[in-house]
PQR file with spaces between the fields and no chain letter, atoms N, CA, C, O and H, PARSE charges and radii, in Angstrom:
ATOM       1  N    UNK     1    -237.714  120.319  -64.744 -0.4000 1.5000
ATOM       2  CA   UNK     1    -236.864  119.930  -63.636 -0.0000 2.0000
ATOM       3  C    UNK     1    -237.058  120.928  -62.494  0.5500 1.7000
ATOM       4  O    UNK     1    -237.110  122.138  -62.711 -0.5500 1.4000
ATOM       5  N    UNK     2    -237.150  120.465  -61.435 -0.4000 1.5000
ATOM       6  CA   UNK     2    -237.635  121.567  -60.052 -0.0000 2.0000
ATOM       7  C    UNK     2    -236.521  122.029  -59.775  0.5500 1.7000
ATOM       8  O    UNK     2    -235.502  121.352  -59.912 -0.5500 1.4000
ATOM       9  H    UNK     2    -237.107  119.481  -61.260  0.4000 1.0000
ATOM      10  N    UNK     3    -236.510  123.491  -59.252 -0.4000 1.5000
ATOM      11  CA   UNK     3    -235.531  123.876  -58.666 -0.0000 2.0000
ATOM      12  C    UNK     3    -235.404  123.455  -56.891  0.5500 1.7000
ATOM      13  O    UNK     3    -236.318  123.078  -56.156 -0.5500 1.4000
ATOM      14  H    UNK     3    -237.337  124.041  -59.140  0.4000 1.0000
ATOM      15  N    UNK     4    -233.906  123.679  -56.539 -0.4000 1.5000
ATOM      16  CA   UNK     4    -233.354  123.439  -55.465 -0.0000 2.0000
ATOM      17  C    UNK     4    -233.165  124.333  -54.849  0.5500 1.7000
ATOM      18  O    UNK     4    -233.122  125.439  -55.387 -0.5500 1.4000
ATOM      19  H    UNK     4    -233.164  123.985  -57.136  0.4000 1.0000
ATOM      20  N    UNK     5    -232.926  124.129  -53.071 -0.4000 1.5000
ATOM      21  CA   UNK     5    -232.248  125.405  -52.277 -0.0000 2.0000
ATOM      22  C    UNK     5    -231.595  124.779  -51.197  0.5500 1.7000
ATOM      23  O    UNK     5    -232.032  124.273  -50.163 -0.5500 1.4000
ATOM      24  H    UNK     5    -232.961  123.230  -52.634  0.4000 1.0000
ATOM      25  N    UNK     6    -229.906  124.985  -51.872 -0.4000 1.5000
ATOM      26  CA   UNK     6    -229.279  124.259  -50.910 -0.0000 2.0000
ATOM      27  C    UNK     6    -228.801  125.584  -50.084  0.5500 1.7000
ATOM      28  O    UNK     6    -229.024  126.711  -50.527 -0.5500 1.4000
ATOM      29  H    UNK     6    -229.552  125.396  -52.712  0.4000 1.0000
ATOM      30  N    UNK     7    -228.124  125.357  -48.842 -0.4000 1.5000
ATOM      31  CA   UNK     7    -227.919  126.286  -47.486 -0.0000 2.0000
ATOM      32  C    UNK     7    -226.238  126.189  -47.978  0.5500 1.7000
ATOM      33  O    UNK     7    -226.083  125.467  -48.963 -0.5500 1.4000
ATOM      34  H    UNK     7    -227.943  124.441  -48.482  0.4000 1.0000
ATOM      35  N    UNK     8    -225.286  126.661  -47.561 -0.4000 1.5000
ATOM      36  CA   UNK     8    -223.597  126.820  -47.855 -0.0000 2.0000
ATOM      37  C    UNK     8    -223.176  127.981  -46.475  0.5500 1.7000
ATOM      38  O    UNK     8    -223.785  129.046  -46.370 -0.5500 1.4000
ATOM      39  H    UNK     8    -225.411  127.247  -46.761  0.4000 1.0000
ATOM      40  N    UNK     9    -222.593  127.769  -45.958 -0.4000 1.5000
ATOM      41  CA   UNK     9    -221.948  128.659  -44.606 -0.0000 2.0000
ATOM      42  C    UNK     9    -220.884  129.805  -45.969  0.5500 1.7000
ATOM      43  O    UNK     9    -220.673  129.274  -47.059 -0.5500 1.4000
ATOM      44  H    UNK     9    -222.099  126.904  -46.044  0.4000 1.0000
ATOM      45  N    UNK    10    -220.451  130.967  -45.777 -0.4000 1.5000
ATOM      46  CA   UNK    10    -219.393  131.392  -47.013 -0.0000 2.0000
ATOM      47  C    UNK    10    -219.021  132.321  -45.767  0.5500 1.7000
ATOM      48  O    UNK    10    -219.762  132.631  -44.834 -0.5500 1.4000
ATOM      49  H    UNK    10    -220.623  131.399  -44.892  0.4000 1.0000
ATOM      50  N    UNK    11    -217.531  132.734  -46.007 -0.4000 1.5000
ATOM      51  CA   UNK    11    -216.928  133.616  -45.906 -0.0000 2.0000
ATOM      52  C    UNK    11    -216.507  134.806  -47.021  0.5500 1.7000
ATOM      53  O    UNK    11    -216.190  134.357  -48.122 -0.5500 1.4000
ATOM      54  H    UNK    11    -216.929  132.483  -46.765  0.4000 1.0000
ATOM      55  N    UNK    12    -216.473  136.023  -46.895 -0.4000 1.5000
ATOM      56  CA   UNK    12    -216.350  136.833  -47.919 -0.0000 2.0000
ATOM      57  C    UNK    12    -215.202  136.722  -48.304  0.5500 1.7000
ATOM      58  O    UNK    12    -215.176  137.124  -49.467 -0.5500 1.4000
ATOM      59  H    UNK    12    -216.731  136.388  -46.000  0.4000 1.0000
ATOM      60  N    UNK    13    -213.956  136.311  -47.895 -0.4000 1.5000
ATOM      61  CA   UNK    13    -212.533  136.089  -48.368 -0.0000 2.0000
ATOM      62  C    UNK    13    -212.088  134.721  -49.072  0.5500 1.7000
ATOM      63  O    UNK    13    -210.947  134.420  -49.424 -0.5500 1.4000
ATOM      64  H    UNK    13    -213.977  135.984  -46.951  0.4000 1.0000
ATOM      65  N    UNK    14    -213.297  133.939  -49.196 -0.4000 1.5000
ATOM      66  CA   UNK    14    -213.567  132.914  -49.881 -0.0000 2.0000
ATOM      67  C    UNK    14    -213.245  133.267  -51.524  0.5500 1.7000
ATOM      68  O    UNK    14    -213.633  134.322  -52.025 -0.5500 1.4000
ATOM      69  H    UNK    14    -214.223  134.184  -48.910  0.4000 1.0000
ATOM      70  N    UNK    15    -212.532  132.304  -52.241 -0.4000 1.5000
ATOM      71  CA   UNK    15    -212.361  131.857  -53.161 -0.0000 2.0000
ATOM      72  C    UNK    15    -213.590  131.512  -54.476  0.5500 1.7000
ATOM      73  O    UNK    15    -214.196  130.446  -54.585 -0.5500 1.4000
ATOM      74  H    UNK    15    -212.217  131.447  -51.834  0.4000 1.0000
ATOM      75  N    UNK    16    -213.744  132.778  -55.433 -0.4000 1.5000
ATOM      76  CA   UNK    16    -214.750  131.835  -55.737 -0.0000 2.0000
ATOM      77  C    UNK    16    -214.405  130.405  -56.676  0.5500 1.7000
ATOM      78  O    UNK    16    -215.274  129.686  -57.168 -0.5500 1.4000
ATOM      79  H    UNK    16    -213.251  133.643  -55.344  0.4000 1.0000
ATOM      80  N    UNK    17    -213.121  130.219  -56.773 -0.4000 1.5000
ATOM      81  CA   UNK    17    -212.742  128.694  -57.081 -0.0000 2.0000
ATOM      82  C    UNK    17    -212.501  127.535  -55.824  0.5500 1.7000
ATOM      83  O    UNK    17    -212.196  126.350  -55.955 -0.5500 1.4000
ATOM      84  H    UNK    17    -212.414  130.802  -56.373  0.4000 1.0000
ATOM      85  N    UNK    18    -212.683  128.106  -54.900 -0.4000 1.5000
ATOM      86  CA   UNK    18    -212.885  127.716  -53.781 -0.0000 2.0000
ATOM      87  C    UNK    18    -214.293  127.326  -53.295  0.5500 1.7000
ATOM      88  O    UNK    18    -214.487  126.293  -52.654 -0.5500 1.4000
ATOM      89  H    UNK    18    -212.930  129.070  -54.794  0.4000 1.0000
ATOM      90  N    UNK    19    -215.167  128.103  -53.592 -0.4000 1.5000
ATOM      91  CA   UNK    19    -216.633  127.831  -53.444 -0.0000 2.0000
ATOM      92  C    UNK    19    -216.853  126.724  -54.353  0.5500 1.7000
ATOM      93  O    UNK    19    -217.019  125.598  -53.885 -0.5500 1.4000
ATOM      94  H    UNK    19    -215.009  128.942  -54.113  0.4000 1.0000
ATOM      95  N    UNK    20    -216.866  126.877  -55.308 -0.4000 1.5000
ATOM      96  CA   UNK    20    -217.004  126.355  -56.484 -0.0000 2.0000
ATOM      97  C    UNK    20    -216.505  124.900  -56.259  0.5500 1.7000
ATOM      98  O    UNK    20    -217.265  124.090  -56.790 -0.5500 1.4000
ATOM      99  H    UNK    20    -216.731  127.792  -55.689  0.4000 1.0000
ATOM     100  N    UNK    21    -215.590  124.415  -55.710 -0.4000 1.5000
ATOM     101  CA   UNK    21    -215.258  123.299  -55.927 -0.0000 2.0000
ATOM     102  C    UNK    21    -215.552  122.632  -54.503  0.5500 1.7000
ATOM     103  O    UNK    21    -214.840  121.747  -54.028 -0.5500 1.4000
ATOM     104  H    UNK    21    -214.973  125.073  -55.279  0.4000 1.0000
ATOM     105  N    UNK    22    -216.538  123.091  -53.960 -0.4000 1.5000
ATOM     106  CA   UNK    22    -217.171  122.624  -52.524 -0.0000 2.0000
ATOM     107  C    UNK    22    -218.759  122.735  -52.967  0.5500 1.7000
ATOM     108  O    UNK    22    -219.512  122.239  -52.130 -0.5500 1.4000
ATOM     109  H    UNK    22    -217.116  123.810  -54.345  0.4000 1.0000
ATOM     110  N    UNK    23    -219.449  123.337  -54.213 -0.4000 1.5000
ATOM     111  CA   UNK    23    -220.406  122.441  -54.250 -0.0000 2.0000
ATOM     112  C    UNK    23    -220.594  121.237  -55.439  0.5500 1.7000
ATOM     113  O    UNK    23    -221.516  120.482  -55.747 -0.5500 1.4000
ATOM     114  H    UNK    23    -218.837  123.740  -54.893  0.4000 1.0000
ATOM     115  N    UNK    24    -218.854  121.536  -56.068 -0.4000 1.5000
ATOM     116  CA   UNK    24    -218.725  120.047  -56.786 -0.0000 2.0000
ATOM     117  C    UNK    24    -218.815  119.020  -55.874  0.5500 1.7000
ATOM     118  O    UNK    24    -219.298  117.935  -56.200 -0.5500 1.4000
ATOM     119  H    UNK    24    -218.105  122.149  -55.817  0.4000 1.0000
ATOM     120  N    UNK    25    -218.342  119.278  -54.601 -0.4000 1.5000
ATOM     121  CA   UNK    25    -218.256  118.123  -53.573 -0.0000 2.0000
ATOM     122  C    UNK    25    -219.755  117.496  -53.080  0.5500 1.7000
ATOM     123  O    UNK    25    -220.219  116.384  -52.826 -0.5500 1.4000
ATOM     124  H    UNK    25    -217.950  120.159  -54.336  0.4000 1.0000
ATOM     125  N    UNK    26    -220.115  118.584  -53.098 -0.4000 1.5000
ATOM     126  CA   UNK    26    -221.668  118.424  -52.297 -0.0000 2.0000
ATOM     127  C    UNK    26    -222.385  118.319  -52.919  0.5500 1.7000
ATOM     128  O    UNK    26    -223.098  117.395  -52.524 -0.5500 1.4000
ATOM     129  H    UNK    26    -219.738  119.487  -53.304  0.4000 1.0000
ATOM     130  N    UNK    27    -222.904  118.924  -54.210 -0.4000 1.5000
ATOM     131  CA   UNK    27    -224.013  119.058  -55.539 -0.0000 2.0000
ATOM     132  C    UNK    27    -223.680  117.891  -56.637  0.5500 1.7000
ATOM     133  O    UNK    27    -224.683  117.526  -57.249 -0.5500 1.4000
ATOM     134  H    UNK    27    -222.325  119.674  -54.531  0.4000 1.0000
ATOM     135  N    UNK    28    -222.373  117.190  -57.028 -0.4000 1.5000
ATOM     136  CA   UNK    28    -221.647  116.868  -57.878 -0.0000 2.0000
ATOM     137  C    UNK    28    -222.008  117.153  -59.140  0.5500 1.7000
ATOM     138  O    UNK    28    -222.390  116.393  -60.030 -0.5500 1.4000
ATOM     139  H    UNK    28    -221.558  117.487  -56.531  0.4000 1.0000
ATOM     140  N    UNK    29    -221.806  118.663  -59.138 -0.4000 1.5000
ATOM     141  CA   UNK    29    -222.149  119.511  -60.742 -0.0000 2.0000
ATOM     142  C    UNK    29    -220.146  119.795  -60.417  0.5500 1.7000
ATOM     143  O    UNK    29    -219.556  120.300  -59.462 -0.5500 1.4000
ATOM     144  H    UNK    29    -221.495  119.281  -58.415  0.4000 1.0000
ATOM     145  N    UNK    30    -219.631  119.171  -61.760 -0.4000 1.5000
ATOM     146  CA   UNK    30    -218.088  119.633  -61.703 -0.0000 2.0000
ATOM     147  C    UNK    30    -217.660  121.365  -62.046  0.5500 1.7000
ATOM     148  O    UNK    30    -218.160  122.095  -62.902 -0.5500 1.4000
ATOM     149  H    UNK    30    -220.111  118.761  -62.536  0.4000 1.0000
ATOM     150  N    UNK    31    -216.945  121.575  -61.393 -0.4000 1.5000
ATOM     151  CA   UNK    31    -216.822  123.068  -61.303 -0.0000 2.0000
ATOM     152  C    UNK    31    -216.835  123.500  -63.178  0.5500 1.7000
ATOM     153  O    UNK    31    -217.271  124.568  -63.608 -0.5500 1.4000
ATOM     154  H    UNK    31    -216.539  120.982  -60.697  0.4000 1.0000
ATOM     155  N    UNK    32    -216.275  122.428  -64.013 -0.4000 1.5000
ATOM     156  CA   UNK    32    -216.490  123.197  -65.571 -0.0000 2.0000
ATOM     157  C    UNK    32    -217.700  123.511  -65.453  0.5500 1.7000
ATOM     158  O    UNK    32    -217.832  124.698  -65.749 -0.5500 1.4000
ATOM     159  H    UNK    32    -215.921  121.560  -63.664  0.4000 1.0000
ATOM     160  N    UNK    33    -218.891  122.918  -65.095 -0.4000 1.5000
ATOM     161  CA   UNK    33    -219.992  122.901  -65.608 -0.0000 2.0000
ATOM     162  C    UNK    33    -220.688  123.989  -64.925  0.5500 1.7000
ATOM     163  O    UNK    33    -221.696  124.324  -65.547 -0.5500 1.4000
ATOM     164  H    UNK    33    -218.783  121.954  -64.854  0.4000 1.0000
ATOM     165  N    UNK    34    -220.520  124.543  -64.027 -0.4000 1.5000
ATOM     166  CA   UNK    34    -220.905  125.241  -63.389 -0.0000 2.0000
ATOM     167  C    UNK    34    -220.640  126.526  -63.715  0.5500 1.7000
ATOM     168  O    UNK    34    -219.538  126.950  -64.061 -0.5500 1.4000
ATOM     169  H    UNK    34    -219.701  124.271  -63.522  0.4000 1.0000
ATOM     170  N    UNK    35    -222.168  127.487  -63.552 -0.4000 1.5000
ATOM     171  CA   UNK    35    -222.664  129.282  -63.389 -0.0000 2.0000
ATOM     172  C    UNK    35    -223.082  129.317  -62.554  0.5500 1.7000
ATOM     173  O    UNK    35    -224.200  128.923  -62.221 -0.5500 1.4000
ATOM     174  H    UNK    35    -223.064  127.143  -63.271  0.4000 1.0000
ATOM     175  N    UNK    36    -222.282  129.807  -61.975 -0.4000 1.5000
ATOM     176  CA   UNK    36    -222.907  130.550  -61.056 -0.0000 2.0000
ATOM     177  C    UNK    36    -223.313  132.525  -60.757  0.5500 1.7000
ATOM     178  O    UNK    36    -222.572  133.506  -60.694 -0.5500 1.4000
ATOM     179  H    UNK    36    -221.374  130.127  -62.246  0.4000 1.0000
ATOM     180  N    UNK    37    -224.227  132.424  -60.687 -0.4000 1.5000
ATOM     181  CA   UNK    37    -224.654  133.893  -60.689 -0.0000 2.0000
ATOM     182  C    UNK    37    -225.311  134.765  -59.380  0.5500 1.7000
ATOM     183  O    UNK    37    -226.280  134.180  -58.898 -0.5500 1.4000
ATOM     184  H    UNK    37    -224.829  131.627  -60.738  0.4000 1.0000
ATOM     185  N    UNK    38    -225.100  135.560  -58.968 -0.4000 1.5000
ATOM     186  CA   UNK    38    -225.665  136.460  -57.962 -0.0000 2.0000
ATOM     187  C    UNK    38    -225.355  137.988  -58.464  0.5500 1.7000
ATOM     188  O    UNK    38    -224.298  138.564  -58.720 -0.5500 1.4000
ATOM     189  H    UNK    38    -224.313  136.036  -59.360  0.4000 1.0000
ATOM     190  N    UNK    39    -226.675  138.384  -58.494 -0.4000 1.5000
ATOM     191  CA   UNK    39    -227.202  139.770  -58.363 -0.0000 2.0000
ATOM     192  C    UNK    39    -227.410  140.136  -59.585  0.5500 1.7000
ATOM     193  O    UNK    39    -228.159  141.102  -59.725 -0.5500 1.4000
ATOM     194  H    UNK    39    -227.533  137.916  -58.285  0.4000 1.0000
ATOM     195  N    UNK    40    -226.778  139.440  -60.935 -0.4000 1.5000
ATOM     196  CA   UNK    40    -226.738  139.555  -62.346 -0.0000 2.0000
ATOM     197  C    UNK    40    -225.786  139.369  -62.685  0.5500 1.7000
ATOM     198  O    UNK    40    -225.731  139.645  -63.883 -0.5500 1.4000
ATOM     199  H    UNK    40    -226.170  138.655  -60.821  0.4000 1.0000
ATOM     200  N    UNK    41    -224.636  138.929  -62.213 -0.4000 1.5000
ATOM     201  CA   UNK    41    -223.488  138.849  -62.301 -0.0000 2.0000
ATOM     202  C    UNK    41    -222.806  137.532  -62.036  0.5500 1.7000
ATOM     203  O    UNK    41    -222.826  136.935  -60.960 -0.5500 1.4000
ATOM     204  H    UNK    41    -224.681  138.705  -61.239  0.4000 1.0000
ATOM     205  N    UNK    42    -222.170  137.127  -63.193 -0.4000 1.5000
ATOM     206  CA   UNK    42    -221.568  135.845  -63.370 -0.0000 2.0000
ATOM     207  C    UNK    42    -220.389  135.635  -62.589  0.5500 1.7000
ATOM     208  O    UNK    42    -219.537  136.459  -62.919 -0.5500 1.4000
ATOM     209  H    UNK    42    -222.153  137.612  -64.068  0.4000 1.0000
ATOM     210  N    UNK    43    -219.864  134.606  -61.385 -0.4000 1.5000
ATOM     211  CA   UNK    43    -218.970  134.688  -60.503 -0.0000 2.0000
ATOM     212  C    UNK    43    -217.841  133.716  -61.302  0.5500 1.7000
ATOM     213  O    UNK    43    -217.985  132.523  -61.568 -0.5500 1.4000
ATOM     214  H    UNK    43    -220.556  133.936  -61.117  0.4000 1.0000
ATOM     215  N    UNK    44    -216.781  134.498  -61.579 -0.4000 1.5000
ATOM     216  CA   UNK    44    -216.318  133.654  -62.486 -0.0000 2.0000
ATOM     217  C    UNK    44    -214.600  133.630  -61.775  0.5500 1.7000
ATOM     218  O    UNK    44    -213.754  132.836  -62.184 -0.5500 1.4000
ATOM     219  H    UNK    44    -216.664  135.467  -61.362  0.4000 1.0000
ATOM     220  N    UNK    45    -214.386  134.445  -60.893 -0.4000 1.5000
ATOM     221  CA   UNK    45    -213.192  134.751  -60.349 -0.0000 2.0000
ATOM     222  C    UNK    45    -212.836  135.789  -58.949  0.5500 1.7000
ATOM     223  O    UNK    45    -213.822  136.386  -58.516 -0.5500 1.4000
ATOM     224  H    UNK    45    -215.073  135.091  -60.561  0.4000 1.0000
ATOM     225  N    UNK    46    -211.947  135.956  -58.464 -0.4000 1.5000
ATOM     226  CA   UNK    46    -211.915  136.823  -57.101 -0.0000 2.0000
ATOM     227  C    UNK    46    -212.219  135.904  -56.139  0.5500 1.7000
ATOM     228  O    UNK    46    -211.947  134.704  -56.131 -0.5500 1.4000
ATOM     229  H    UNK    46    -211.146  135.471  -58.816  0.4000 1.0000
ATOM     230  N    UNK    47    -213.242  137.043  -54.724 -0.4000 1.5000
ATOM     231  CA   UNK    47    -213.438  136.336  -53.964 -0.0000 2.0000
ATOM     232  C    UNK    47    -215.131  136.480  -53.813  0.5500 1.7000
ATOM     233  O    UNK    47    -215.824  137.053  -54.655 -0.5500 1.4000
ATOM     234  H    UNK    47    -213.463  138.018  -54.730  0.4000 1.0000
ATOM     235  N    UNK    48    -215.581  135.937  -52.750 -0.4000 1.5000
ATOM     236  CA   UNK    48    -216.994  136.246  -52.519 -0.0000 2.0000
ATOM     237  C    UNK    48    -217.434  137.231  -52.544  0.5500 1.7000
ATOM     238  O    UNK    48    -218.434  137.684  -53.101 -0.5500 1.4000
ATOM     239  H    UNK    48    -215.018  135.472  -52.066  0.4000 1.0000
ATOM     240  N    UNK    49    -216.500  137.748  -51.760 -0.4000 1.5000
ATOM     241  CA   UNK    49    -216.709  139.782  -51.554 -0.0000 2.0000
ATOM     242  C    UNK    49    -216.684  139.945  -52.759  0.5500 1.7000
ATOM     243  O    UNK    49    -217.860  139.904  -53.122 -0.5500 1.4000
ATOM     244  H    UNK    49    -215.688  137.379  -51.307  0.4000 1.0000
ATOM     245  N    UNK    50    -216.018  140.113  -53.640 -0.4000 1.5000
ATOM     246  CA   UNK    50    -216.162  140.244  -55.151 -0.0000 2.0000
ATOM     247  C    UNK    50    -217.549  141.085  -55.765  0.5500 1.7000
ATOM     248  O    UNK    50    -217.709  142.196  -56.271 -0.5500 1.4000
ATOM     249  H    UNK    50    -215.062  140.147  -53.346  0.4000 1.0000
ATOM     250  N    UNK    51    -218.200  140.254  -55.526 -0.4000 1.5000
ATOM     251  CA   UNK    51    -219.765  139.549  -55.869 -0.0000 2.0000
ATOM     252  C    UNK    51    -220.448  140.508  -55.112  0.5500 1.7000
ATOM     253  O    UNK    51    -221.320  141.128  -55.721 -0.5500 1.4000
ATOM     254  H    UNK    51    -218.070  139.352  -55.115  0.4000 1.0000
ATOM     255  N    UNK    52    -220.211  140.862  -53.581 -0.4000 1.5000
ATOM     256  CA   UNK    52    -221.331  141.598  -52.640 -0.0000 2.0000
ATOM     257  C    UNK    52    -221.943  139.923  -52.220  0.5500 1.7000
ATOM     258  O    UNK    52    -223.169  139.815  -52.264 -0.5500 1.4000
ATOM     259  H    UNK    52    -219.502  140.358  -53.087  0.4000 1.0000
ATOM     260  N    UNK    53    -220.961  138.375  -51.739 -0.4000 1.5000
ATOM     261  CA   UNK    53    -221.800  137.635  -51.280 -0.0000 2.0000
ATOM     262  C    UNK    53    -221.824  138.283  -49.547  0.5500 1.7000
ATOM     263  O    UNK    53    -220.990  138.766  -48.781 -0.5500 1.4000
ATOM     264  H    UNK    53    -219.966  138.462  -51.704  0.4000 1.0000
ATOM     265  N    UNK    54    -222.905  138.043  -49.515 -0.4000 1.5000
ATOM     266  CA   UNK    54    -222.861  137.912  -47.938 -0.0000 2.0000
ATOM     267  C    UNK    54    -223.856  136.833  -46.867  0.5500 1.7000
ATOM     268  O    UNK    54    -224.373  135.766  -47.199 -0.5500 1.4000
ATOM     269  H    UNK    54    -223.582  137.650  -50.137  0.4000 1.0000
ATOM     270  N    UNK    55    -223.901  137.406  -45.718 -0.4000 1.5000
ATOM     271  CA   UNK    55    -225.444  136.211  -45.213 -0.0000 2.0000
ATOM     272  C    UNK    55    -226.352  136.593  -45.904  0.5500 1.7000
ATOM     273  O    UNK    55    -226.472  137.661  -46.505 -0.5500 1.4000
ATOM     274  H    UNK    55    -223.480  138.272  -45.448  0.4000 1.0000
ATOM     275  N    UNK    56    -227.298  135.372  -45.812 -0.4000 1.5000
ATOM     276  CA   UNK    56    -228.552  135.650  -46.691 -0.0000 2.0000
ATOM     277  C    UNK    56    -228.795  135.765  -48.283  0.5500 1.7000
ATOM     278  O    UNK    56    -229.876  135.725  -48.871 -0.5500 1.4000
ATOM     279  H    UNK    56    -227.200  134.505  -45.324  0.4000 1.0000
ATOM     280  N    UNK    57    -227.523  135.915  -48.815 -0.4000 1.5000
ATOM     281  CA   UNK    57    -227.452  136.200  -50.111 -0.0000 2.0000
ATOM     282  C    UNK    57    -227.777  134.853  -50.790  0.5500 1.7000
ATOM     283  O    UNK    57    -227.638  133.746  -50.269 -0.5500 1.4000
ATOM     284  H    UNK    57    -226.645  135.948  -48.338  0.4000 1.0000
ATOM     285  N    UNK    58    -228.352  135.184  -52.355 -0.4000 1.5000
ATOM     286  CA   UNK    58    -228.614  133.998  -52.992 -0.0000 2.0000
ATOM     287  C    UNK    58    -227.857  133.767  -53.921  0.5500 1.7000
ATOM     288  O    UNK    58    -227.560  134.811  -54.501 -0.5500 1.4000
ATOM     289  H    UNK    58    -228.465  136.083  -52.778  0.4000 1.0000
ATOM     290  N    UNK    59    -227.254  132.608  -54.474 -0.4000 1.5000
ATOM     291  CA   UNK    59    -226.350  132.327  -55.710 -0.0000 2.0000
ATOM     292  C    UNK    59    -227.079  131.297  -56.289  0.5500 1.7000
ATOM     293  O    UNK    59    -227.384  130.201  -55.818 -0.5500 1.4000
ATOM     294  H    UNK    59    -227.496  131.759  -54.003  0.4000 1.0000
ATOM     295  N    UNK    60    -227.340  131.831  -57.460 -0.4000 1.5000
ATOM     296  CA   UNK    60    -228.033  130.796  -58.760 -0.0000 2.0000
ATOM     297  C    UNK    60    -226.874  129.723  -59.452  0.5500 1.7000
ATOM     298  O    UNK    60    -225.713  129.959  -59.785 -0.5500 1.4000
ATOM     299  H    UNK    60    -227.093  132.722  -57.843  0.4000 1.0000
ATOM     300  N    UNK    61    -227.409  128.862  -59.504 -0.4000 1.5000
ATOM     301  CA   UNK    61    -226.398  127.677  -60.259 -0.0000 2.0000
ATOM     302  C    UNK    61    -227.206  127.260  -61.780  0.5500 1.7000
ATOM     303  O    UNK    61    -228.285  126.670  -61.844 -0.5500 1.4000
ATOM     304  H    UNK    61    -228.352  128.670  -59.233  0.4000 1.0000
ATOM     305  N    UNK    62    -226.594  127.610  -62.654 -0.4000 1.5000
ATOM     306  CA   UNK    62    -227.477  127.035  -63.640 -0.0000 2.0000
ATOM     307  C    UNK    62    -226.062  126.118  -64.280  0.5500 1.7000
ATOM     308  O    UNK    62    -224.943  126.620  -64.177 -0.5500 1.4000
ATOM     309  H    UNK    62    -225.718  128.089  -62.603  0.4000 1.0000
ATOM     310  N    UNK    63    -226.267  124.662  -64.976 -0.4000 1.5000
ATOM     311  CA   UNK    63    -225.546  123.621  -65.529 -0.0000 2.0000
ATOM     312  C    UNK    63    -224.669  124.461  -66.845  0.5500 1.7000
ATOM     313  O    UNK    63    -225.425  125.246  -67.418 -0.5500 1.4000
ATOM     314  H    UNK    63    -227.176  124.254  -65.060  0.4000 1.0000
ATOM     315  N    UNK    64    -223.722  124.454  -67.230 -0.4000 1.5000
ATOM     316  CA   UNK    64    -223.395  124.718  -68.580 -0.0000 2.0000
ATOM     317  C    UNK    64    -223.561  123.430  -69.425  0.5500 1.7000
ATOM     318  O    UNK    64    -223.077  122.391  -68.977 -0.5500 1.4000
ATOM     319  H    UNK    64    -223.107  123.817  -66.765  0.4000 1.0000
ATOM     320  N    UNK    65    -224.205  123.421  -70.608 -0.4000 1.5000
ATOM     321  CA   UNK    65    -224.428  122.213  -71.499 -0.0000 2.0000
ATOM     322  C    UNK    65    -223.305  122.325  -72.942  0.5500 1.7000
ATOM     323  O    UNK    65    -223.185  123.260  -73.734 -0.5500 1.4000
ATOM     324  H    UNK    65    -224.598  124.266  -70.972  0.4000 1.0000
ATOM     325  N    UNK    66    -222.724  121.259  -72.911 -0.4000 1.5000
ATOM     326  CA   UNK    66    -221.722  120.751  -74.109 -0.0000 2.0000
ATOM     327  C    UNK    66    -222.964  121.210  -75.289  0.5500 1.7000
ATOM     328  O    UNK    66    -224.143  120.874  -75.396 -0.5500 1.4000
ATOM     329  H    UNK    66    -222.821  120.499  -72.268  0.4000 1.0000
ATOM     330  N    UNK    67    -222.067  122.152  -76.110 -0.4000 1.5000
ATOM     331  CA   UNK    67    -222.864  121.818  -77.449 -0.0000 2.0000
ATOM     332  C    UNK    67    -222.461  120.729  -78.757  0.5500 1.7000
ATOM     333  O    UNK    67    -221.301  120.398  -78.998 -0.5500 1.4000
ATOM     334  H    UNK    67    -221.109  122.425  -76.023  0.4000 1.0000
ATOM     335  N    UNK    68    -223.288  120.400  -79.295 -0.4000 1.5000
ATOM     336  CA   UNK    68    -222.767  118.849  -80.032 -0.0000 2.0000
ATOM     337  C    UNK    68    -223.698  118.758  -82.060  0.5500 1.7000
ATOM     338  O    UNK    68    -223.499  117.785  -82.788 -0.5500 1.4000
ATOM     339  H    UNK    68    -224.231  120.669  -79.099  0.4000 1.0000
C-alpha cells in the first residue's frame, strides 16, 4: 500500500484529540484507529506543543488493526 502526504494547517495549542478528530474528518481513519507518531513518540494526549509539533513538522499515521 503507498504511502501518503497529506498538508494540515496546526496550531501548537491544538488538541491532540482535536487534531485527531479533523483527520477523521478528512482521512476517514476514525480517531480509535488511529497512531499517530512524531519524532518517536506516540501522540496520545495534551496538546501539539506537547509533541514539539510545529511548521514543517511531520506526523506519521499508521492504522491500528483489531486483532481476531
Amino acid at each position: 500500500r503507498p504511502d501518503f502526504l497529506h498538508t494540515y494547517d496546526v496550531k501548537p495549542d491544538e488538541a491532540v484529540s482535536a487534531f485527531k478528530t479533523r483527520v477523521q474528518h478528512r482521512e476517514g481513519v476514525p480517531v480509535s484507529q488511529q497512531r499517530l507518531i512524531h519524532q518517536g513518540r506516540e501522540m496520545m494526549e495534551g496538546t501539539l506543543a506537547d509533541y514539539k509539533v510545529r511548521e514543517m513538522s511531520t506526523i506519521d499515521m499508521t492504522m491500528r488493526l483489531r486483532g481476531g
